[in-house]
C-alpha positions in Angstrom: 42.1 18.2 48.3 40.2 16.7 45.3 38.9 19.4 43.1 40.6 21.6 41.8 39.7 25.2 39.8 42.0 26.6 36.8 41.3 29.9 35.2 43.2 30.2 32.3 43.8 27.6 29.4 46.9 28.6 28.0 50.2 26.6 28.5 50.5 27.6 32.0 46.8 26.4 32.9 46.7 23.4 30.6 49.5 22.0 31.0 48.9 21.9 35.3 45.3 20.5 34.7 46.9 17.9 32.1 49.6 16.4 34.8 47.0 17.2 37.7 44.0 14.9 36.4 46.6 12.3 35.4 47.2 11.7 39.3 43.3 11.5 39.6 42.3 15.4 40.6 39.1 16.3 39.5 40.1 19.2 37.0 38.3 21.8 35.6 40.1 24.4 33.0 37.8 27.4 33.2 38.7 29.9 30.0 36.2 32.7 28.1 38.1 31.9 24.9 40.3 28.4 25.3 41.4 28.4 22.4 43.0 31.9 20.9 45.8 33.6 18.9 48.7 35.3 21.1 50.6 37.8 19.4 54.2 36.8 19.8 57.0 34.8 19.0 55.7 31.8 19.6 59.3 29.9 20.4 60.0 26.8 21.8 63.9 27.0 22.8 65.6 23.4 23.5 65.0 23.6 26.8 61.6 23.4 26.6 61.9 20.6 23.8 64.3 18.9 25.7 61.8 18.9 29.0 58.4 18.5 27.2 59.1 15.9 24.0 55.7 16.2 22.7 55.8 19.5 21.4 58.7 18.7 18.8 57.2 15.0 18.2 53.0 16.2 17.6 51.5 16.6 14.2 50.4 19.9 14.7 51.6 22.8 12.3 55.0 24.1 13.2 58.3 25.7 12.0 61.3 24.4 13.2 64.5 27.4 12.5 67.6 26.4 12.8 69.4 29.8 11.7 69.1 32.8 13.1 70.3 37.0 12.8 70.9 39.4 14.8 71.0 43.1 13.6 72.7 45.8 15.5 71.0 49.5 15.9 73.8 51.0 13.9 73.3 48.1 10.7 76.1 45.7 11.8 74.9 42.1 10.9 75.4 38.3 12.0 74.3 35.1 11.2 74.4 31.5 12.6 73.4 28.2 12.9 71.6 27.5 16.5 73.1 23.8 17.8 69.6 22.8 18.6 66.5 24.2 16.3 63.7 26.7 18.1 60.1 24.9 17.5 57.6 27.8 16.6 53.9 27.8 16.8 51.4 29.8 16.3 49.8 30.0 19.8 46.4 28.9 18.8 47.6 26.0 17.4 49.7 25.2 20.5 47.3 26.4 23.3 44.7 23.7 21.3 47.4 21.1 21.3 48.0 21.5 24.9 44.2 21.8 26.0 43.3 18.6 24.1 46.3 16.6 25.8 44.4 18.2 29.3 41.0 17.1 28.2 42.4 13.7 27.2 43.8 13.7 30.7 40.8 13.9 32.0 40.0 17.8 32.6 36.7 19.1 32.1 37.0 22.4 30.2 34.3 25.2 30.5 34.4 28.6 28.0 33.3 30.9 30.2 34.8 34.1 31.8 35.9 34.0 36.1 34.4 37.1 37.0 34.5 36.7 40.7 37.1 34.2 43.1 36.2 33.8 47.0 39.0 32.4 49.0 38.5 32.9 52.5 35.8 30.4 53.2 36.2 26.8 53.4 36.0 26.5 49.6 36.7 28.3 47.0 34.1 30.0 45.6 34.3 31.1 42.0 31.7 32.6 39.2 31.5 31.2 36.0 29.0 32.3 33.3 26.8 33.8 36.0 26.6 30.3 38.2 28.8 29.7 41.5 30.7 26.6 41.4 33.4 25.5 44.3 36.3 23.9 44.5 39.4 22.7 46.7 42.1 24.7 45.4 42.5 27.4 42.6 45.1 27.7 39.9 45.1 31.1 38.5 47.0 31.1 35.1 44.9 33.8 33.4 47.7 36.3 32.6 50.1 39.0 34.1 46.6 42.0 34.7 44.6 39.4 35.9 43.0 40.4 39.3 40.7 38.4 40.2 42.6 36.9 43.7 41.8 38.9 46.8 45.1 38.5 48.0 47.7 39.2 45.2 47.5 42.5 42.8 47.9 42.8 39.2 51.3 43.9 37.2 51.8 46.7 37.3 53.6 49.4 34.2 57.1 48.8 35.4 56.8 45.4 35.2 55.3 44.9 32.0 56.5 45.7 28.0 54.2 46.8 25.2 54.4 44.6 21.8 52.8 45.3 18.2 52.9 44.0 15.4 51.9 42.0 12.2 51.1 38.3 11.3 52.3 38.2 7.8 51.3 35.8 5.5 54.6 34.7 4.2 57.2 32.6 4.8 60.8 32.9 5.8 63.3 30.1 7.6 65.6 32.7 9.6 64.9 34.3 12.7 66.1 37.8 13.0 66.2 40.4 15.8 67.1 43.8 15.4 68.3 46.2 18.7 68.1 49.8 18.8 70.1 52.5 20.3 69.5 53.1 24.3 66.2 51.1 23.4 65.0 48.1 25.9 63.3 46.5 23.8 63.7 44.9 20.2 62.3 44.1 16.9 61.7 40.7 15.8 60.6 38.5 12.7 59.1 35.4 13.6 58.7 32.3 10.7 55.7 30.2 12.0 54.4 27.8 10.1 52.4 29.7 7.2 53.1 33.2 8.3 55.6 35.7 9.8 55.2 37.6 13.0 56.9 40.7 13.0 56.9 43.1 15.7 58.4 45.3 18.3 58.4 44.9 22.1 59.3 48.0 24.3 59.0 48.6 28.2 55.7 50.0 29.3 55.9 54.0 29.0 59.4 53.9 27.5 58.1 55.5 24.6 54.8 56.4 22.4 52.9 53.9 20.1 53.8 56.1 17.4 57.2 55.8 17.7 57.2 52.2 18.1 54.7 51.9 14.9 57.8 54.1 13.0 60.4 51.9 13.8 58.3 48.9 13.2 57.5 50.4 9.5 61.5 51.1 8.8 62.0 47.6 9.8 59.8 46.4 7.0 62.0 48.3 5.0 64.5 47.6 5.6 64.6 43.5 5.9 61.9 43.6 2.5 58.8 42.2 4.3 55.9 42.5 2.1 52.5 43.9 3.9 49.9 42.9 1.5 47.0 41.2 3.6 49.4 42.1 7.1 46.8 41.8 9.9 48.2 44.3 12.9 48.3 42.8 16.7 49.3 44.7 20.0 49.4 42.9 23.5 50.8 43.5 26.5 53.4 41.6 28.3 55.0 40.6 31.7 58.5 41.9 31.7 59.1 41.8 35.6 61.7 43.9 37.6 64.0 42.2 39.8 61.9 43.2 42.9 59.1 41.6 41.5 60.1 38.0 40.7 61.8 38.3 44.3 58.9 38.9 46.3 56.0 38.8 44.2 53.3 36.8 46.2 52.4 33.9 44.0 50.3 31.5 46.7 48.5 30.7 49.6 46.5 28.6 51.5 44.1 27.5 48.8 45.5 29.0 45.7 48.5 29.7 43.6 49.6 31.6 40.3 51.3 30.2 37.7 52.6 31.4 33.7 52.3 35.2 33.0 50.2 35.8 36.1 53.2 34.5 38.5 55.7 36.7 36.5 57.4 33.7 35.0 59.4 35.9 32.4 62.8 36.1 30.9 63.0 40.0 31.4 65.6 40.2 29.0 64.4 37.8 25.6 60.7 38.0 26.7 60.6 34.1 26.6 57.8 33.2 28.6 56.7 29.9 27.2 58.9 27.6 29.1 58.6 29.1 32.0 55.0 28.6 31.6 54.9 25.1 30.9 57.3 24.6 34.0 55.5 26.6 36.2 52.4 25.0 35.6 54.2 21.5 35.9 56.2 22.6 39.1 52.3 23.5 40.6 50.9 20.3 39.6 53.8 18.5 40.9 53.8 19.7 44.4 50.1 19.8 44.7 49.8 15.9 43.8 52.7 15.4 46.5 50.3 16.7 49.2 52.6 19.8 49.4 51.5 22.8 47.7 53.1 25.2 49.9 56.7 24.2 48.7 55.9 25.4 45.4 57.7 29.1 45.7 60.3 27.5 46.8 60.5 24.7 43.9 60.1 27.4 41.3 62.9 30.0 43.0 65.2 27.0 42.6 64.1 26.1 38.8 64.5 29.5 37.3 62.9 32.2 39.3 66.1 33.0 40.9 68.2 33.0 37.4 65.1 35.5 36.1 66.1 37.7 38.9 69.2 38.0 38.0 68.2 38.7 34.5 66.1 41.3 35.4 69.1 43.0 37.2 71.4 43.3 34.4 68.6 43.9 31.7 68.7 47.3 31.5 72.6 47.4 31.1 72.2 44.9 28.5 70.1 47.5 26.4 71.7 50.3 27.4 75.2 49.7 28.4 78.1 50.5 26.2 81.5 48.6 25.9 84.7 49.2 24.8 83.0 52.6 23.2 79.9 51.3 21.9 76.9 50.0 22.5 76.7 46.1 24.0 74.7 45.0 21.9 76.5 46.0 18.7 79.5 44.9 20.2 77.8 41.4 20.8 76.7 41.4 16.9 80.6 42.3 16.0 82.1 39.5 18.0 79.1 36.7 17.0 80.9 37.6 13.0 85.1 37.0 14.4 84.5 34.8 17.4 83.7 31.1 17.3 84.0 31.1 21.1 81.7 34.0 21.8 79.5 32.2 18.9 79.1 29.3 20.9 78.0 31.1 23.7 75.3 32.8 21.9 74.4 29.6 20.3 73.7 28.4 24.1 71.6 30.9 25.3 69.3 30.7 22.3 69.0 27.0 22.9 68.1 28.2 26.7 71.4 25.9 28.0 73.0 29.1 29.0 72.0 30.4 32.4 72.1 34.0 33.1 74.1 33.7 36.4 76.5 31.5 35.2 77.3 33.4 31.8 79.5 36.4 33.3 82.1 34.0 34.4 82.0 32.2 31.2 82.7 35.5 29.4 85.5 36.2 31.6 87.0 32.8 31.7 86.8 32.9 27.5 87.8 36.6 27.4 91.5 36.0 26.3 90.0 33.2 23.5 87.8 35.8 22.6 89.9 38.7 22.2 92.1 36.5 20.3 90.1 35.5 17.9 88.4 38.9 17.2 91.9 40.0 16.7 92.8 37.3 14.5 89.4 37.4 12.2 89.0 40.9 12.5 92.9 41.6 10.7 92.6 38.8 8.3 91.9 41.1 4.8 89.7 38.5 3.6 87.6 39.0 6.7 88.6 43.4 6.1 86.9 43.0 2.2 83.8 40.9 3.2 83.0 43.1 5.9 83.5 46.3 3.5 80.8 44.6 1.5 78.1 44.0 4.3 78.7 47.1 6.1 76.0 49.7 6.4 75.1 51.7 3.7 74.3 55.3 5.4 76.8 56.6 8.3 73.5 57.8 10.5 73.7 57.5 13.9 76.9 54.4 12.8 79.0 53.1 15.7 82.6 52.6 15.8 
């Protein structure tokens, strides 16, 4: 195996060809637009940081947030500082940064659309801009609809999540996310570097674009986001059932998936760029050790089997309802009286929280927790400034 074929240069794709050519492969990074604007968050948790220096250390425009506020559907409010900053870029600027680092590497990068992938023959056949080429192996990191391999299908509606939204040109230092009631799904506003985006991310067929589009506009409301020169995005994303990311085919014998197109989601935060970049890395790592086919395996035991998990308890997350209301008002309540439960949040921001570890840290801190809601929550200073922040209107209010 000497050549090998990517389609797709996004982080996925570029960062596989980067580490790939830097053991000697020929690499070629096939992508009709290389370089282009991805309407989300753009977030680099610490994780991702901590596992890829470069993306904190490069020159490139960033914003680097160190605060952050979540918003409960009934108005409830909290804020706090993150122990380690989220890095956000706008994706063009990051899918360039990566690219170049692959090019530098050694990959040979062609703008042209895949429109056709052959891997039954000794080769693999692909065309490119009308022309067959061949190679040894293919990477296919072109996206969670992508169809173009013979032997894997596309995502399909249940395991995928409408987004729309703004790019904003102004700036902000906070991160905010707002739930709504028996909603999976959120709204969000982004600070990037010379612009907000804001938007709202829903499960496919969950509800109409309308009604996403209304809550998006009371959001801008309500938070005071101006929309003079707003330029509107919608994109569709993986957000994977538990099924999926269990048995989802992702290789064979001369080909493999990796980023979007391999389902590498968190189902619950819609993170997808570390799990991108260590896909893509995982790929490369086992296909310069000679053995590609323990790849599924390798990225099971990174993450895949944590997003599983994820996937299972994402719709209670969303949906659920504890001690009488909603979870994730409940989470925003305890984030303002608990220091412990603060922590925790603080953790899985920073992506140092697993998801299958976290339900016996919230029962081993349960007591500390309870105590300390008790404690904050009686205190009358704590009575008088939440009198002051509570929610204007009683509509649709939780207890």
């Amino acid at each position: 195996m000497k050549e090998i074929a990517i389609v797709g240069g996004g982080p996925a794709g570029a960062l596989c060809g980067e580490r790939l050519a830097s053991a000697g492969f020929q690499v070629t990074i096939y992508d009709e637009r290389l370089v282009w604007e991805k309407p989300c968050g753009g977030g680099l948790t610490h994780k991702a940081i901590e596992a890829y220096p470069f993306l904190l250390d490069s020159p490139q425009p960033k914003k680097i947030v160190r605060k952050a506020e979540l918003i409960s559907s009934s108005g409830h409010r909290a804020q706090f500082e993150m122990n380690h900053p989220i890095v956000i870029y706008a994706r063009k600027v990051l899918n360039g940064l990566l690219l170049d680092r692959a090019i530098a590497a050694g990959c040979a990068a062609v703008c042209s659309r895949v429109t056709n992938v052959k891997t039954n023959g000794p080769r693999v056949s692909l065309m490119a801009g009308g022309e067959e080429r061949f190679s040894d192996f293919i990477v296919l990191a072109a996206g969670a609809r992508n169809q173009l391999l013979p032997e894997t299908t596309a995502l399909g509606s249940k395991d995928l999540e409408v987004t729309l939204g703004y790019f904003v040109p102004t700036e902000e230092d906070i991160i905010k996310v707002k739930f709504l009631k028996q909603f999976e799904g959120y709204l969000w506003s982004f600070p990037r570097a010379d612009h907000l985006s804001v938007g709202i991310c829903a499960k496919m067929g969950q509800t109409s674009t309308p009604v996403l589009r209304g809550h998006l506009d009371a959001f801008f409301e309500e938070e005071k986001i101006p929309r003079a020169g707003a330029q509107f995005y919608s994109h569709v994303l993986p957000s994977p059932q538990a099924k999926t990311i269990r048995s989802r085919k992702i290789m064979g014998r001369n080909w493999a998936m990796a980023g979007d197109a391999a389902a590498t989601v968190d189902p619950i935060t819609g993170e997808g760029l570390y799990y991108a970049l260590r896909s893509g890395d995982l790929l490369a790592q086992a296909i310069a050790a000679g053995q590609p086919e323990l790849y599924p395996e390798q990225l099971r035991a990174a993450f895949s089997a944590d997003l599983e998990f994820a996937a299972n308890i994402a719709k209670k997350v969303f949906r659920g309802t504890f001690l009488g209301g909603a979870i994730t008002t409940r989470m925003v309540q305890l984030l303002n009286y608990s220091p412990a439960f603060r922590d925790l949040i603080r953790d899985v921001f920073s992506g140092s929280q697993d998801y299958r570890s976290l339900k016996r840290r919230l029962w081993n801190q349960l007591g500390i927790t309870v105590a300390e809601f008790t404690r904050s929550f009686l205190d009358p200073r704590t009575i008088a400034c939440a009198r002051a922040s509570a929610p204007s209107s009683a509509d649709n209010r939780e207890p």
